[in-house]
C-alpha beads as a LAMMPS data file, in Angstrom:
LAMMPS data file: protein, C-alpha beads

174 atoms
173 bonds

1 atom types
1 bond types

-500.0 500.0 xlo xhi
-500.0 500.0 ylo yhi
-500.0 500.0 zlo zhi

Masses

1 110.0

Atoms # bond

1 1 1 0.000 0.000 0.000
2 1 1 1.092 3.653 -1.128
3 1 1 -1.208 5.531 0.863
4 1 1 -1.420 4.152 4.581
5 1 1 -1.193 7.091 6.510
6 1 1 -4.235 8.830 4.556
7 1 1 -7.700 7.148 5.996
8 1 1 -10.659 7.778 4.980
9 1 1 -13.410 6.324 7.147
10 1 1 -17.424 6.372 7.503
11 1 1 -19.479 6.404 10.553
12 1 1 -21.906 4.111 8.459
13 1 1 -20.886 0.566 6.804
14 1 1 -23.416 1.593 3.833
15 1 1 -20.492 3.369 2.327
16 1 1 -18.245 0.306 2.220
17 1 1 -18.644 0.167 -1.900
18 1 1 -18.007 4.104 -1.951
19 1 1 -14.866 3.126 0.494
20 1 1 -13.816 0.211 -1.857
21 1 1 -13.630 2.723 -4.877
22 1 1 -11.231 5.152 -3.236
23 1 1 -9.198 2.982 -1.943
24 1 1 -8.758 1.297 -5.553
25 1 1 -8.418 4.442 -6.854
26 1 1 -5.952 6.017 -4.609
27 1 1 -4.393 3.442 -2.781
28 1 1 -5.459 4.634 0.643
29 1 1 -6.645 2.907 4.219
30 1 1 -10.326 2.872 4.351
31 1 1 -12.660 1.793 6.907
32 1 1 -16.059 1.745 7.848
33 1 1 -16.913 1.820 11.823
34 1 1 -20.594 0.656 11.526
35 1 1 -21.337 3.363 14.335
36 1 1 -18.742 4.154 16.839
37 1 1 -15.199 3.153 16.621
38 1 1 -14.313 -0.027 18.400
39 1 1 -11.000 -0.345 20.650
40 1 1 -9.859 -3.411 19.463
41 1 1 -11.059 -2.694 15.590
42 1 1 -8.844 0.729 15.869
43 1 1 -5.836 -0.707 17.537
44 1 1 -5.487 -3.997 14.670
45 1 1 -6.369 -0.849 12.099
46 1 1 -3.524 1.199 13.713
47 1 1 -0.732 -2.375 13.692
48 1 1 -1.515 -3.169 9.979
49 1 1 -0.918 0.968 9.596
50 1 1 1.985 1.032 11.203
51 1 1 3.398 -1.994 9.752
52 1 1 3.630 0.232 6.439
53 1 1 5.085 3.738 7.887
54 1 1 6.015 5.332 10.678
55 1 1 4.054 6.357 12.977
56 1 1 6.065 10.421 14.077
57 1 1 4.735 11.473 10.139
58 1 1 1.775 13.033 9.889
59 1 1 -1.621 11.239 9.154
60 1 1 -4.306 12.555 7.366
61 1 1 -8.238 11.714 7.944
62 1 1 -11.197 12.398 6.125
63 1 1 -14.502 11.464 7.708
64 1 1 -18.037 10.756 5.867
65 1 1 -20.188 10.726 8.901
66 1 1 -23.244 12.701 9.812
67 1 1 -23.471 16.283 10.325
68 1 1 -24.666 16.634 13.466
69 1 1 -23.217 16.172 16.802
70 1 1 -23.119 12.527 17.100
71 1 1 -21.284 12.104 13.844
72 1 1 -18.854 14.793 15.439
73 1 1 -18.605 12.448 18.455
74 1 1 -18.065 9.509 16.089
75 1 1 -15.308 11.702 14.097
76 1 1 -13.950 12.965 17.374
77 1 1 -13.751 9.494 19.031
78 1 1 -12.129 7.895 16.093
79 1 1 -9.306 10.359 16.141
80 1 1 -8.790 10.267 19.838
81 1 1 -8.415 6.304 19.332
82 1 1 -5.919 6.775 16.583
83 1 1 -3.800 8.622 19.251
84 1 1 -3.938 6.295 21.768
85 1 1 -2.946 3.640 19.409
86 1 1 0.484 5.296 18.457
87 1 1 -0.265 7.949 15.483
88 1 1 1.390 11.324 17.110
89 1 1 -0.190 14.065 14.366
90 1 1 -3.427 13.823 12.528
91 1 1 -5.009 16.571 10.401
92 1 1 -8.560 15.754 10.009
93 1 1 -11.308 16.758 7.537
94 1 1 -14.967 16.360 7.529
95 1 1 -16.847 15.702 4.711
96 1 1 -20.053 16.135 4.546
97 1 1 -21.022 19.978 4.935
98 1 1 -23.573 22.245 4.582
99 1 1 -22.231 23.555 1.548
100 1 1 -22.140 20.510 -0.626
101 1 1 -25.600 20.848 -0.682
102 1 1 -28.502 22.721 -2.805
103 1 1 -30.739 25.268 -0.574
104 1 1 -33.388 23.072 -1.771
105 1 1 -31.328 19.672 -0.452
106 1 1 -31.288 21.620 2.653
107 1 1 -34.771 22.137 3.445
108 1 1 -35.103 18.725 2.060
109 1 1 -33.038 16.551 4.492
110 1 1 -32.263 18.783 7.052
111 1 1 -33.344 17.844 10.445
112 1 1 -33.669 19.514 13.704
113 1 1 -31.434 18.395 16.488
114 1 1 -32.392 16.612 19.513
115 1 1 -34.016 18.697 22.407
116 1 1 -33.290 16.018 24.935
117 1 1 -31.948 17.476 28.104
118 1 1 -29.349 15.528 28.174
119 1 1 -28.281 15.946 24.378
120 1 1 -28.355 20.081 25.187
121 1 1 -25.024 20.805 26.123
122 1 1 -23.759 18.350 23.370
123 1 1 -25.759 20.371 21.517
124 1 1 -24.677 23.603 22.362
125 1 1 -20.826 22.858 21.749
126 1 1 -21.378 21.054 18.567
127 1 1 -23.637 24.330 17.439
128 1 1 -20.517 26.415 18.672
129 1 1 -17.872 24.625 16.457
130 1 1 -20.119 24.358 13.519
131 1 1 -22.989 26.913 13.176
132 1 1 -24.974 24.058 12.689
133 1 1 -27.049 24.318 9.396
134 1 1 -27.361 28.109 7.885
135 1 1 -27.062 29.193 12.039
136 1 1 -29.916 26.713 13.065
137 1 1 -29.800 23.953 15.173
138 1 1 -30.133 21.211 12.448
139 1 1 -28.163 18.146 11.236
140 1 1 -27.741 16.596 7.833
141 1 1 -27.407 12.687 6.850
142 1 1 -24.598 11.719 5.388
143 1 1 -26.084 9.380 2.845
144 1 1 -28.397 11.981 1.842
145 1 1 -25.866 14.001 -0.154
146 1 1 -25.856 12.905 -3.404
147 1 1 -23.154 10.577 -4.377
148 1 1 -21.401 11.721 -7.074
149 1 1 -20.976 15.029 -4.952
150 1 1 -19.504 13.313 -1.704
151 1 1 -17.255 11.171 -4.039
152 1 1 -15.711 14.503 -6.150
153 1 1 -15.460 16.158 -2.159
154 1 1 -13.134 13.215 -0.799
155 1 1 -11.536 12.999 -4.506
156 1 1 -10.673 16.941 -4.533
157 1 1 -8.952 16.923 -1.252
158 1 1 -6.758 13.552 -2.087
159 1 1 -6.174 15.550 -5.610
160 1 1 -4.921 18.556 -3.162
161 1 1 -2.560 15.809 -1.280
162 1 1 -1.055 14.610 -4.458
163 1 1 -0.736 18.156 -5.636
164 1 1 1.306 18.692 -2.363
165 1 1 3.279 15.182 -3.281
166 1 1 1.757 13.586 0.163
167 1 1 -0.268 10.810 -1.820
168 1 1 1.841 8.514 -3.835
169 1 1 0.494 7.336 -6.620
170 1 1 0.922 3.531 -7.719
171 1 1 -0.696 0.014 -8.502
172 1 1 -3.138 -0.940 -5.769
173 1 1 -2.908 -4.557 -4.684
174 1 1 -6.447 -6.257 -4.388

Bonds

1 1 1 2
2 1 2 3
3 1 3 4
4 1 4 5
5 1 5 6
6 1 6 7
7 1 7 8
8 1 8 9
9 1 9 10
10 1 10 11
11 1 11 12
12 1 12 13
13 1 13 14
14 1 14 15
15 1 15 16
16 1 16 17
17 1 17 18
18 1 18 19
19 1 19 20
20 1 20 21
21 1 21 22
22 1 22 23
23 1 23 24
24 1 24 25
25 1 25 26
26 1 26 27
27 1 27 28
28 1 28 29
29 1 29 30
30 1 30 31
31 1 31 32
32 1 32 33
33 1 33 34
34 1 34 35
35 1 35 36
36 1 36 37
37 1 37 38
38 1 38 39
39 1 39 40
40 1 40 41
41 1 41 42
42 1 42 43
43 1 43 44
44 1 44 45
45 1 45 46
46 1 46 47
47 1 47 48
48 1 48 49
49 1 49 50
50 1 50 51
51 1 51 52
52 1 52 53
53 1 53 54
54 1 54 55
55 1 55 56
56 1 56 57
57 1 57 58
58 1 58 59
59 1 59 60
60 1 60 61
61 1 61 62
62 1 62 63
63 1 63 64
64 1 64 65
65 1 65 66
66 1 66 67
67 1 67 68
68 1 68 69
69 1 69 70
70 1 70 71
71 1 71 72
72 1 72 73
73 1 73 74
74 1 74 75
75 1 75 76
76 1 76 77
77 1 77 78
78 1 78 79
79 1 79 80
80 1 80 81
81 1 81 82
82 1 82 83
83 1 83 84
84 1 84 85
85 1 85 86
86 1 86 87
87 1 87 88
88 1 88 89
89 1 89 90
90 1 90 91
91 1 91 92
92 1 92 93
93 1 93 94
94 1 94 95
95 1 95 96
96 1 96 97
97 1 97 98
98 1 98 99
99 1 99 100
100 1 100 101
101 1 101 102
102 1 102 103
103 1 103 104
104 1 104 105
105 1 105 106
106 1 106 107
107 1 107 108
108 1 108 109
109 1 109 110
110 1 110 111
111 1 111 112
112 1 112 113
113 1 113 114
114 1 114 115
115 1 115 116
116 1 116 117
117 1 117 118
118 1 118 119
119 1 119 120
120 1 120 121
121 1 121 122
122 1 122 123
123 1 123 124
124 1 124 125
125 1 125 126
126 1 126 127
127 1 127 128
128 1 128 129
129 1 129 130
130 1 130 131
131 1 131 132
132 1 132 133
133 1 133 134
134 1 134 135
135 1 135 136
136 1 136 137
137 1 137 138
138 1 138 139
139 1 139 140
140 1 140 141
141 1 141 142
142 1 142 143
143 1 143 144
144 1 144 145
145 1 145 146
146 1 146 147
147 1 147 148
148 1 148 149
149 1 149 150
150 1 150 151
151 1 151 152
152 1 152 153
153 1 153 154
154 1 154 155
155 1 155 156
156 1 156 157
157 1 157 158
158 1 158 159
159 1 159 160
160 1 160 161
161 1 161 162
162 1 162 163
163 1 163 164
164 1 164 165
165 1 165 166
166 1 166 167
167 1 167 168
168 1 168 169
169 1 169 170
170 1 170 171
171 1 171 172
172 1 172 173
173 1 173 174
């Protein structure tokens, strides 16, 4: 593998086939948690990783997981877990935004947050990192943005690491 210290991860295992294609395309470590990230899952991920490169370079992440603030937990989580394992410096990117939708997508699939007591203060920080959706307090599915569109977002920003000679390119081994 090329690509190890590039992963590019979903919170959902529905995007395995969408996983499969960038990794055959670009030679990177994909993986899809099926919800939150498991211990034992991240720590074999993190040994097979490290088995390829070192583990003092820098990593790079790029999440498809929901916009709201359990997908941040998810996305949050799975880097923490990374650390613990051994990688020392991970930049991160998440995927799915606001802005890789329509206005009309928007109103569409948006959906208000949880006003569970206990989800408030959750809530409230996730709103103060992200603005939520256009200010409100409202979360977006990942598999409702189109797929073409999620696929050309992950695509431009592994175009930007190859540009910046980070992604090697090369024959991927099925």
């Amino acid at each position: 593998m090329n690509n190890p210290y590039i992963i590019v991860f979903s919170e959902k295992n529905g995007f395995f086939y969408y996983l499969k294609e960038l990794y055959q395309e670009f030679d990177v470590t994909v993986v899809a948690l099926g919800g939150q990230p498991s211990v034992l899952s991240t720590e074999y991920l993190v040994n097979h990783i490290l088995e390829k490169c070192l583990s003092d370079q820098i990593f790079y992440t790029f999440s498809i997981v929901d916009y709201d603030p359990s997908g941040g937990l998810i996305e949050q989580n799975f880097k923490s877990l990374l650390y613990e394992q051994g990688l020392t410096e991970i930049v991160s990117k998440s995927i799915v935004q606001p802005s890789l939708y329509t206005p009309e997508e928007i109103e569409l699939y948006r959906y208000p947050l949880s006003k569970n007591s206990k989800a408030q203060k959750i809530n409230k920080k996730w709103l103060e990192a992200t603005q939520g959706v256009n200010g409100e307090p409202y979360g977006l599915e990942a598999d409702s943005l189109p797929k073409d569109r999620l696929m050309d977002a992950i695509k431009v920003e592994l175009i930007k690491l190859k540009e910046m000679a980070i992604l090697k390119e090369g024959e991927v081994q099925s």
